[in-house]
C-alpha positions in Angstrom: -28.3 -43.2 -30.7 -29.4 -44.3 -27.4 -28.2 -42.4 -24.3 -28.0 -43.7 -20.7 -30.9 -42.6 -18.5 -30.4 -39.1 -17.2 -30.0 -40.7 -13.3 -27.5 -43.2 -14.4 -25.3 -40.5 -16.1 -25.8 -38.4 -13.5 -24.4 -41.6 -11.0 -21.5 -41.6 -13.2 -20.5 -37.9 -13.7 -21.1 -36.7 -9.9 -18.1 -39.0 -8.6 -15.9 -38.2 -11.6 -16.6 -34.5 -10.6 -15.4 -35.1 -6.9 -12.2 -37.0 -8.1 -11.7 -34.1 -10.2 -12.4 -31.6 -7.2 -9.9 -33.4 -5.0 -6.9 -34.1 -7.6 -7.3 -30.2 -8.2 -7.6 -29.9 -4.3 -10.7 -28.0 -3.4 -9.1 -25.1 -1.4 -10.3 -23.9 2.2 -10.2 -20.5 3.6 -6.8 -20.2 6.0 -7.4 -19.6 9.8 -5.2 -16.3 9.4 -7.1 -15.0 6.5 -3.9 -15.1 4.4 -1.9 -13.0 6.5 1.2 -15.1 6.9 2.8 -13.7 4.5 2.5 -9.8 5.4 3.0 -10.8 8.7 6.4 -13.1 8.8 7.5 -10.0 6.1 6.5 -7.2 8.4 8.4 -9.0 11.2 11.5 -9.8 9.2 11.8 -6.9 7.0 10.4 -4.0 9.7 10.6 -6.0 13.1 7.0 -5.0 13.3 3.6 -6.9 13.7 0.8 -6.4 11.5 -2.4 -7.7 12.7 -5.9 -8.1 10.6 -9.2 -6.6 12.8 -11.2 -9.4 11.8 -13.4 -9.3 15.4 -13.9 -7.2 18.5 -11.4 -8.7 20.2 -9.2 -8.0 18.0 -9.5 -4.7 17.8 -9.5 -4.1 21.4 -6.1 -5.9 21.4 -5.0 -3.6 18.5 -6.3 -0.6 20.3 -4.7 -1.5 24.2 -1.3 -1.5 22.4 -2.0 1.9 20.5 -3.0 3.3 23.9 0.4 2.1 25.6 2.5 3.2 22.6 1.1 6.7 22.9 1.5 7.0 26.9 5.3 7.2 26.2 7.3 10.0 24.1 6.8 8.8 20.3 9.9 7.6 18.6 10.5 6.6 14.6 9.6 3.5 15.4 7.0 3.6 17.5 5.0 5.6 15.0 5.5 3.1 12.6 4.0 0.2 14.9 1.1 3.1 16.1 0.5 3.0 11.9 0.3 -0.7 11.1 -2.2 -1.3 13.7 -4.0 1.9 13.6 -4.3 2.8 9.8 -7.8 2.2 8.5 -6.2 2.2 4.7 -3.9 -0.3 5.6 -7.1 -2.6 7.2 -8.8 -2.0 3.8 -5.6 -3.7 2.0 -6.1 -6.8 4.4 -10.0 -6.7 3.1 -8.9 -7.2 0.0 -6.7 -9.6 0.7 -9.7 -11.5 2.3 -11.5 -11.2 -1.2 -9.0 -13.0 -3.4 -8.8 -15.4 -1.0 -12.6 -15.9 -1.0 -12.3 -15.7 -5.0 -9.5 -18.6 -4.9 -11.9 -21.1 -2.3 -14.3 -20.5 -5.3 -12.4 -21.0 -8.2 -11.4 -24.0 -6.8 -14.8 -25.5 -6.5 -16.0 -28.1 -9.3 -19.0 -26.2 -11.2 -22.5 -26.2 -9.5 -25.1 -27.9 -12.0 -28.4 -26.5 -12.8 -31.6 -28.3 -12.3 -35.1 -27.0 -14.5 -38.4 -28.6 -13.9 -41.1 -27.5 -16.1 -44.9 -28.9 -16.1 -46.8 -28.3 -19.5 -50.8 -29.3 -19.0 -53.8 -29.9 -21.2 -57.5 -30.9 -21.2 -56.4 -34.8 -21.7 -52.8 -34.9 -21.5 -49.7 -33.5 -18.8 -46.0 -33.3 -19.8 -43.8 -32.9 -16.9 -40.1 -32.3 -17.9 -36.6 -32.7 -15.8 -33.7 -31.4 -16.3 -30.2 -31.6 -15.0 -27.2 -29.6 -16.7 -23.5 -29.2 -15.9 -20.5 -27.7 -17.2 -17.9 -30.6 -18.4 -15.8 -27.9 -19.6 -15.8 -26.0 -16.7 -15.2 -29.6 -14.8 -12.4 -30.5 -17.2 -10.0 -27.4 -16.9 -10.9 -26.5 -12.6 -7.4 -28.4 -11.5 -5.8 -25.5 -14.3 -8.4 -22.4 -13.2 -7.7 -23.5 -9.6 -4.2 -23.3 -10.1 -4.1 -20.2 -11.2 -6.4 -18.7 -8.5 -4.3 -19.7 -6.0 -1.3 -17.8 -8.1 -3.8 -15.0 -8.0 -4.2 -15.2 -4.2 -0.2 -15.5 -3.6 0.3 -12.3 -5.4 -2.4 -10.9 -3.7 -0.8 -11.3 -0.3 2.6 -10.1 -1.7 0.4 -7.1 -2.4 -0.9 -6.7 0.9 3.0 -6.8 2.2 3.7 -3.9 0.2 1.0 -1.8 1.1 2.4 -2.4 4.9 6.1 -1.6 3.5 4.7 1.4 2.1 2.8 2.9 5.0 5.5 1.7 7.0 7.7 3.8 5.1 5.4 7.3 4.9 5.0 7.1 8.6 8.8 7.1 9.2 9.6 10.2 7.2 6.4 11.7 8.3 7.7 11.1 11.7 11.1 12.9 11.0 9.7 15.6 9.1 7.5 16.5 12.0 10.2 16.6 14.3 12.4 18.5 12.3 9.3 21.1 12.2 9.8 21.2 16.1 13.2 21.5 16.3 12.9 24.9 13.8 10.5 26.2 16.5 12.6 25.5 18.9 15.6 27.0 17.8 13.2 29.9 16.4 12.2 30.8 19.6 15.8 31.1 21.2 16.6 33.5 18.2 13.5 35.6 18.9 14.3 35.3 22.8 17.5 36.9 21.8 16.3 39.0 19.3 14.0 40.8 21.3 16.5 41.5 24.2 18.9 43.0 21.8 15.9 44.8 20.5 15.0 46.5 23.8 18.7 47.5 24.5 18.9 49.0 21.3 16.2 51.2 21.9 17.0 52.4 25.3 20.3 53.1 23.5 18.4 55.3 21.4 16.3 56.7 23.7 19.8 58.0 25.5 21.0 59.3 22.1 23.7 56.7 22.1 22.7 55.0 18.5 21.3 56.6 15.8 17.7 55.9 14.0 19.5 53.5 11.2 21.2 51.1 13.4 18.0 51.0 15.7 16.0 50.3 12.9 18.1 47.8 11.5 18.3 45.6 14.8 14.3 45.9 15.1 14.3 44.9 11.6 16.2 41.7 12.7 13.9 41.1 15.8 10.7 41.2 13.0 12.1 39.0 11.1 13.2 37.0 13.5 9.1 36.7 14.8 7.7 35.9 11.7 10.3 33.5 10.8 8.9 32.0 14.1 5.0 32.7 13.4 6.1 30.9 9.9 7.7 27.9 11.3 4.9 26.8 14.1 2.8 27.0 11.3 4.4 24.4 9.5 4.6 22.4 12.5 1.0 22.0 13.1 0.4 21.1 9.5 2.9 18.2 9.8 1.9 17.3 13.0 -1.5 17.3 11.1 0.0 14.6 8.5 1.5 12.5 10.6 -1.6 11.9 12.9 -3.5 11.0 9.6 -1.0 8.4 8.3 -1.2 6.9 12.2 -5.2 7.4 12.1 -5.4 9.0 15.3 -8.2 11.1 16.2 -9.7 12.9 19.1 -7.6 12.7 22.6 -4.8 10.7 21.0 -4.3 13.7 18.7 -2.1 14.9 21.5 1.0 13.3 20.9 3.8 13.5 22.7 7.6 13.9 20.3 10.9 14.7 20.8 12.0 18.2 20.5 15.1 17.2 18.0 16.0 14.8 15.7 18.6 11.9 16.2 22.1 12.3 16.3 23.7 11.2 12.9 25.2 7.9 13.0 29.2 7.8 13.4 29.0 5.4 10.6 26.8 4.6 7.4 25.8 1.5 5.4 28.5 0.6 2.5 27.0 -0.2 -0.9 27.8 -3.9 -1.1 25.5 -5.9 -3.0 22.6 -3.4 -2.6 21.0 -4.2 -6.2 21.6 -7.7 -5.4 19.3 -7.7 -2.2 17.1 -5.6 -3.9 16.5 -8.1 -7.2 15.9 -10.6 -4.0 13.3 -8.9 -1.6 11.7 -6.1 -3.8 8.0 -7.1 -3.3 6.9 -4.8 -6.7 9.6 -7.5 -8.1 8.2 -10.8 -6.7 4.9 -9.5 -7.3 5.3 -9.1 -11.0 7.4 -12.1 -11.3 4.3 -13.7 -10.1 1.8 -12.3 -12.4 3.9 -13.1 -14.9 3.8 -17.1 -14.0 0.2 -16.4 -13.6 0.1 -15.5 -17.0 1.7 -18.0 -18.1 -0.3 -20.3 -16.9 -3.6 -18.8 -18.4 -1.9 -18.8 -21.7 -1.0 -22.6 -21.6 -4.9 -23.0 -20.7 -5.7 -20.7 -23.4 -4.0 -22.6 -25.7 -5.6 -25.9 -25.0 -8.9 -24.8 -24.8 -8.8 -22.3 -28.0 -11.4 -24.3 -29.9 -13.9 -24.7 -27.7 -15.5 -22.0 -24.7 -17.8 -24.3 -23.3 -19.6 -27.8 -23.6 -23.0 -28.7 -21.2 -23.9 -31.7 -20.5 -27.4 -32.1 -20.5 -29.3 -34.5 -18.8 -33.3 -34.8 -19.6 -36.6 -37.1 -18.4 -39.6 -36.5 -19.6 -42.6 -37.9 -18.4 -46.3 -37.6 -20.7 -49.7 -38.4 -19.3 -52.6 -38.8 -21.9 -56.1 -39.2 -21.6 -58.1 -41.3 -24.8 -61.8 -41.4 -24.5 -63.8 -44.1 -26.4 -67.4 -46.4 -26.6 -67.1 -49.6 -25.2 -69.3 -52.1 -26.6 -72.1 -51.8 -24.6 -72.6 -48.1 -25.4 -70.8 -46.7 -22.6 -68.0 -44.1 -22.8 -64.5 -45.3 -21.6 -61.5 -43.6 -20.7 -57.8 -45.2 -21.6 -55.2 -43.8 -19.6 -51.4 -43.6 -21.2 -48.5 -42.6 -19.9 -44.8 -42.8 -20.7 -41.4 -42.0 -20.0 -38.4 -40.9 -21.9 -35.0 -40.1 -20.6 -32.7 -38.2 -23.0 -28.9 -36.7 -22.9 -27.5 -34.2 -24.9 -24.4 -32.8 -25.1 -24.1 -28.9 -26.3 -20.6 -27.0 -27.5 -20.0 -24.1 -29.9 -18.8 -24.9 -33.3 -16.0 -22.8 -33.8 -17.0 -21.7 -37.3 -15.3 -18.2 -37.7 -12.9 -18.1 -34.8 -10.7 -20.5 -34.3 -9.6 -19.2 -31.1 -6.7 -17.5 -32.8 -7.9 -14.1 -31.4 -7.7 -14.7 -27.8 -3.9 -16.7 -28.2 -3.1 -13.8 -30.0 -4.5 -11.4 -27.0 -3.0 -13.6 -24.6 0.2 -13.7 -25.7 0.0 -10.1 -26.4 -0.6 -9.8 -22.6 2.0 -12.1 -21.7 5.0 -10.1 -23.4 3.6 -6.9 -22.1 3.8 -8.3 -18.6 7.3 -9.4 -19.3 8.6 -6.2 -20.4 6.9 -4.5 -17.7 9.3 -6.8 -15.2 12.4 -6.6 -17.4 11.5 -2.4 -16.8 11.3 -3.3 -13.1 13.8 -4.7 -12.6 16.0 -1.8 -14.3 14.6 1.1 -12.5 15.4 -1.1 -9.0 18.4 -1.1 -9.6 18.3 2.4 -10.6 16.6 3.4 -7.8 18.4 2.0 -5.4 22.1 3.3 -6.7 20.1 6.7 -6.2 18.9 6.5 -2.9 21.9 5.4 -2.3 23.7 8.3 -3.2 21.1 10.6 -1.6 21.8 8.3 1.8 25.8 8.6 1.3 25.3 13.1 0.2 22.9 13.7 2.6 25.0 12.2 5.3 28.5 14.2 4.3 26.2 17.3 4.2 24.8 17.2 7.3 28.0 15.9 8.9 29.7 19.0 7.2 26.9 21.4 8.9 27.4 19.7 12.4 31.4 19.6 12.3 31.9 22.7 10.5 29.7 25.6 9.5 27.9 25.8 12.9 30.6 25.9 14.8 32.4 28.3 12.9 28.9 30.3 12.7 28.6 30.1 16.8 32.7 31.5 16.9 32.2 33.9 14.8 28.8 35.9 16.4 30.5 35.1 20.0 34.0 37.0 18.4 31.5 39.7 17.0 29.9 40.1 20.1 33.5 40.8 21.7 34.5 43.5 19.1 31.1 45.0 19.4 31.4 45.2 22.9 34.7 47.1 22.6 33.2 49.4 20.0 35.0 47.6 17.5 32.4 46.9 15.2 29.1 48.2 14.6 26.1 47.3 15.3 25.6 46.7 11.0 28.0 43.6 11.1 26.6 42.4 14.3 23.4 41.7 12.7 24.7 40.2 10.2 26.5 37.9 12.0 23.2 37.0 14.1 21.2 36.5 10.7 23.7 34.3 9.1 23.7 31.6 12.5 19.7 31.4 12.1 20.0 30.5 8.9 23.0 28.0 9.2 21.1 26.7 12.2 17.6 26.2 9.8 19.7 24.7 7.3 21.4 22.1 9.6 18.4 21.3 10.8 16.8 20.7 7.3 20.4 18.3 5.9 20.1 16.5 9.3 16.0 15.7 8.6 17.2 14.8 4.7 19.3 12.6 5.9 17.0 10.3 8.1 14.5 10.7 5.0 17.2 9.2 2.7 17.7 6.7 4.9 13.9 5.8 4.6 14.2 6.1 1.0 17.7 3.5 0.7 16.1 0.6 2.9 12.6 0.3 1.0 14.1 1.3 -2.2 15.6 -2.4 -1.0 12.3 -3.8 -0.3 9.7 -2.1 -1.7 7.0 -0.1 -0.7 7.8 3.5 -1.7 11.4 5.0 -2.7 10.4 8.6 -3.2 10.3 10.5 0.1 10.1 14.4 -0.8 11.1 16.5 1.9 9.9 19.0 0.5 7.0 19.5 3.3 9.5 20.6 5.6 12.0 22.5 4.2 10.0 25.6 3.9 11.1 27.4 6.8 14.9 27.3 5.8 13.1 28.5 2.4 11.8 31.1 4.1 15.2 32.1 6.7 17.2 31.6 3.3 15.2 33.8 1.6 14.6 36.5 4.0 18.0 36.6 5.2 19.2 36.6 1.7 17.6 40.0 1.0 19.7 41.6 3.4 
């Protein structure tokens, strides 16, 4: 069979490769590094801007606005901003992001060909061979495989969005746990304040012989406890004032923040629970993200499919060009030498024979893969819903218990140590039931505190368990001084 020459086919399939670039549609790298999408979420979703440190300028920019964020007292949201364009972590997730976009601009180039040149010599003869050699396989499926990279890059920038959701989110109840670690301290040291004074009159009391040894060792007992309940609590503090200047990636000076010394008021009123699991089959970004991959999926299993019987086929363009030397007598007794030389030009086509696997094992695998993903989003989208009724209920609790510790046990705790105070001072009482009293405020006090902190963390918890990016927030961190108060006081 005769073949056109190597250069002509080579005319022919060049061009057909760029028509086959450009109907697939060669993709470019995006002047915002694929950031669009984080961003316009970040600003819709958080009412915060995300920015990707891509230059020096940039990051000056990024770090002016830290520095005039942390001139003023830090708020909950502030300390969200502080983390979105402080956070190291958060700058390796747009790196990332970068790198499936640089993996899309590749996948959607047309194959590169390879070119061999070889030179074979002898006494009286050279062979010098060509050779040109492309992918048409790789050619024929790039408008499918580009496709699907750029499938590959959308989900990849959903993924980026929840990484800022989800740092967004830890900052937030970092933020309140923090403060409700100040607030402790700060009603701890009023306690101890008091404490100590009652102390010093009991024991001029018994220095005058006017109490006995039990009831001056019981109120030093209270002042003790009252100190390391104190010593206990700052100690927490710094640990999550430690946490939070991790997740905002503050070091140094800027260590030094300044926060409020309580938390915010609870809100007169709460959000109702219309539609909740609605809004959250709509914006979860776990849920468009797997809904994607799932597409994605699909997609590689259609190309699958239609190339199951064959993995590759190179075309193979060759010209091959032999130079021999003949010596001989001439007639008149003298040697001659007959130079030949020719040229050949060849093309060849190469493919597997698919002579044990039909392609049936990587269908199978691929459609395998394909139902797993889909259960994995069916399972999704369950547990959102799920997870949203109970963050919703731990929004809705959290807020009737700390409500019921504002409106009702504290001031019934403040009535009845001032009424106790009274009695005591007419001699009514003893000095027993006084302290008593005075131990069952601090802990009401340290428990408020804690249900008022639960409640702001719940309300983290309700809006992302909306939009993604993290639904559990323990509060576990904080709540061990009112651990401690409960379980100190309880022992008396």
């Amino acid at each position: 069979m005769r073949f056109p020459s190597s250069a002509a086919l080579f005319r022919r399939v060049l061009p057909a490769a760029a028509l086959t670039a450009a109907l697939g549609g060669c993709a470019s790298f995006s002047p915002d590094a694929g950031m669009e999408t984080t961003q316009s979420l970040a600003l819709t979703e958080l009412g915060k801007d995300v920015v990707k440190v891509t230059d020096e300028t940039t990051a000056l920019t990024s770090r002016d606005r830290v520095a005039t964020l942390l001139k003023g007292a830090m708020t909950a949201d502030s300390a969200v901003q502080i983390a979105l364009l402080n956070n190291r972590g958060l700058q390796a997730a747009y790196n990332d992001l970068g790198l499936a976009e640089a993996q899309m601009v590749a996948a959607s180039l047309p194959p590169n060909p390879r070119f061999a040149i070889s030179r074979l010599t002898g006494r009286f003869e050279t062979e010098i061979e060509r050779q040109l050699v492309g992918s048409l396989f790789a050619l024929a499926t790039l408008p499918a495989r580009a496709e699907i990279a750029g499938d590959t890059f959308r989900s990849a920038q959903l993924k980026a969005a929840e990484a800022t959701f989800r740092l967004a989110a830890d900052a937030r109840r970092q933020f309140y746990r923090t403060v409700a670690a100040i607030e402790q301290v700060g009603y701890l040291q009023q306690a101890v304040a008091s404490s100590e004074a009652s102390s010093e009159l009991i024991k001029r009391l018994g220095e005058s012989g006017g109490m006995n040894k039990l009831e001056q060792a019981r109120e030093h007992a209270l002042y003790a406890e009252a100190t390391a309940q104190l010593a206990k609590a700052r100690l927490q503090e710094k640990i999550e004032r430690e946490k939070l200047t991790r997740i905002l990636g503050l070091w140094g000076k800027d260590t030094s923040v300044r926060l409020p010394s309580r938390l915010p008021a609870l809100p007169g009123r709460i959000q109702t629970a219309r539609d909740l699991e609605g809004t959250a089959m709509r914006k979860r970004v776990d849920l468009q993200i797997a809904r994607a991959d799932l597409e994605t999926l699909a997609k590689k299993l259609g190309l699958t499919q239609a190339t199951r019987f064959v993995n590759d086929v190179d075309l193979l363009g060759r010209t091959t060009y032999d130079r021999a030397r003949n010596g001989t007598v001439g007639a008149d007794g003298h040697a001659e030498v007959e130079r030949e030389s020719k040229r050949k030009r060849t093309l060849e086509i190469e493919f597997e024979i698919p002579l044990f696997d039909f392609g049936q094992s990587k269908v199978a695998a691929a459609e395998q893969t394909y139902l797993a993903a889909a259960n994995r989003l069916a399972e999704k989208a369950v547990n959102a819903r799920s997870e949203v009724r109970e963050a919703y209920l731990g929004y809705r609790g959290s807020h009737e218990i700390a409500g019921h510790y504002q409106t009702q046990i504290l001031p019934l705790r403040k009535t009845i140590q001032d009424e106790s105070l009274l009695q005591y001072s007419g001699m009514l009482i003893d000095v027993t039931t006084l302290i008593v009293d005075a131990r069952a405020r601090i802990l009401s006090n340290a428990q408020a505190v804690d249900a008022k902190r639960d409640f702001w963390i719940a309300t983290v918890d309700l809006k992302h368990a909306t939009i993604g990016g993290g639904v559990a927030g323990s509060s576990a961190g904080g709540a061990a001084v009112a651990s401690a108060g409960a379980a100190e006081a309880g022992g008396h």
